[in-house]
C-alpha positions, 0 to 999 in steps of 0.5 A, a space after each residue: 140595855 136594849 137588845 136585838 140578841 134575845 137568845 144571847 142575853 138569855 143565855 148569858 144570864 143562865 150561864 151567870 145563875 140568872 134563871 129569868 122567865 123565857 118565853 117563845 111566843 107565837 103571832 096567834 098568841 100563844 106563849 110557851 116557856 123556852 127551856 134555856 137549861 137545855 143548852 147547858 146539857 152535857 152527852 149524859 143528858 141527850 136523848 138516847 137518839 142524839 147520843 147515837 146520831 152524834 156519837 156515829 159521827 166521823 169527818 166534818 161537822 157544821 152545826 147551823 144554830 149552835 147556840 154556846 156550843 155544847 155539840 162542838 164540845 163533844 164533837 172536838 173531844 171526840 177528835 171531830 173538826 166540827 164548827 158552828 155557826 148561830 145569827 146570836 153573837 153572845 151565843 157565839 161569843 159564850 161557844 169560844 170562851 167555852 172552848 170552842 175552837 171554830 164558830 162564827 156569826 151567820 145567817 143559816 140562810 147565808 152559808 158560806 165556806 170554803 171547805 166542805 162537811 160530811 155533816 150538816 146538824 140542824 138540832 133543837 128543831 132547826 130542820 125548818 129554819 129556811 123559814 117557808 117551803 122555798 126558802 127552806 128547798 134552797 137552804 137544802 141545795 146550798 148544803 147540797 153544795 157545801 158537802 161531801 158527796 156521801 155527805 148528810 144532814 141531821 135534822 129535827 122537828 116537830 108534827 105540828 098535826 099531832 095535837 088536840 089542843 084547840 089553840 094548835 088546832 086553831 092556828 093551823 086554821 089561822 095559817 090556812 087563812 093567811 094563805 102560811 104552810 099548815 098541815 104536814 109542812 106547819 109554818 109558825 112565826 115566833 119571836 123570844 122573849 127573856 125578861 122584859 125584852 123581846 125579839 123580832 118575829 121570823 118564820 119556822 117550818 114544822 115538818 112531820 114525817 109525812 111533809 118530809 119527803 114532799 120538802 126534800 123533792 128536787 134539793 138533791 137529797 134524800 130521806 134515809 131514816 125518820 126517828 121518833 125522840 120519844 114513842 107516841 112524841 111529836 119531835 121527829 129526827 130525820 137523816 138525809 142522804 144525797 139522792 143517787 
């Protein structure tokens, strides 16, 4: 059956033992393989980096993009209220059999909620989901507002500059020329492919370390602390404070 929810399908399948071939595509061409096992990973399996920033946690936790809830999980046994919000209704449908208690279909674009967390996590290289470099300072100010004020946001992504492959390279020059973010704020257009079906194209924010505190200016936060997941790697997790 047709669907629109590539990621949930391509979950589902997993969690039923159906390891099909799952791809991120890229407009330039490229293909690289989506590793779908990852989001049956369990706290053992986290890099040590995640282990330590998710076991510090304390208070309120929104999780944008949980797919079926592995960080919630861990979140609710610590006694954290944590909820998540992912724009896959099969992901959030697999999160509430798997146990968690607070997940709902939204648009990371389109946040909405009452109350307020004293952490927003933006994981598995969602810091640039805002899609372009204004989308992504104003989804900054609407977590601005949904968050306590000594609240923060941990986020990750990739240094889209730190490659000498000459596709990568090229398509930094394929951005240049249809006028798209490269460089130290790299915006890619992706879809996901599982099977024989494909997703609709959207828009993603590499940022490095470099491009970070340029992101940030004027959304009302802060950069803290920039960590490496691996020495000499290309995935950077970033901890913003409010500005003071």
């Amino acid at each position: 059956m047709k669907t629109n929810d590539i990621m949930g399908l391509a979950l589902e399948d997993y969690q039923r033992g159906v390891h099909g071939q799952t791809f991120v595509q890229r407009d330039d061409g490229f293909s690289d393989r989506e590793p779908i096992e990852r989001y049956f990973k369990g706290f053992p399996e986290w890099s040590q980096v995640e282990q330590r920033l998710l076991a510090g946690l304390t208070g309120n936790v929104l999780e944008i993009g949980c797919n079926r809830g592995e960080h919630l999980r861990y979140l609710q046994d610590q006694g954290l209220d944590a909820t998540g919000i992912d724009i896959s209704p099969k992901a959030i449908e697999l999160a509430q059999q798997s146990g968690v208690r607070s997940c709902f279909v939204m648009d990371a674009r389109k946040v909405e909620f009452s109350e307020q967390f004293n952490t927003v996590l933006m994981l598995y290289y969602g810091f640039g989901l805002g899609g372009t470099i204004a989308g992504q300072k104003q989804m900054l100010r609407d977590f601005h507002r949904l968050t306590t004020l000594d609240g923060q946001i941990i986020g990750s992504s990739i240094d889209a500059l730190k490659t000498d492959s000459p596709q990568h390279l090229a398509y930094q020059e394929f951005n240049r020329q249809k006028r798209k973010a490269y460089g130290n704020i790299t915006q890619v257009t992706l879809r996901l492919q599982h099977q024989d079906q494909a997703g609709e194209w959207y828009d993603l924010l590499f940022v490095n370390p470099a491009g970070l505190t340029e992101l940030v200016s004027g959304t009302g936060w802060q950069v803290q602390e920039v960590i490496p997941e691996k020495e000499g790697g290309r995935a950077w997790y970033y901890v913003l404070i409010k500005s003071r």
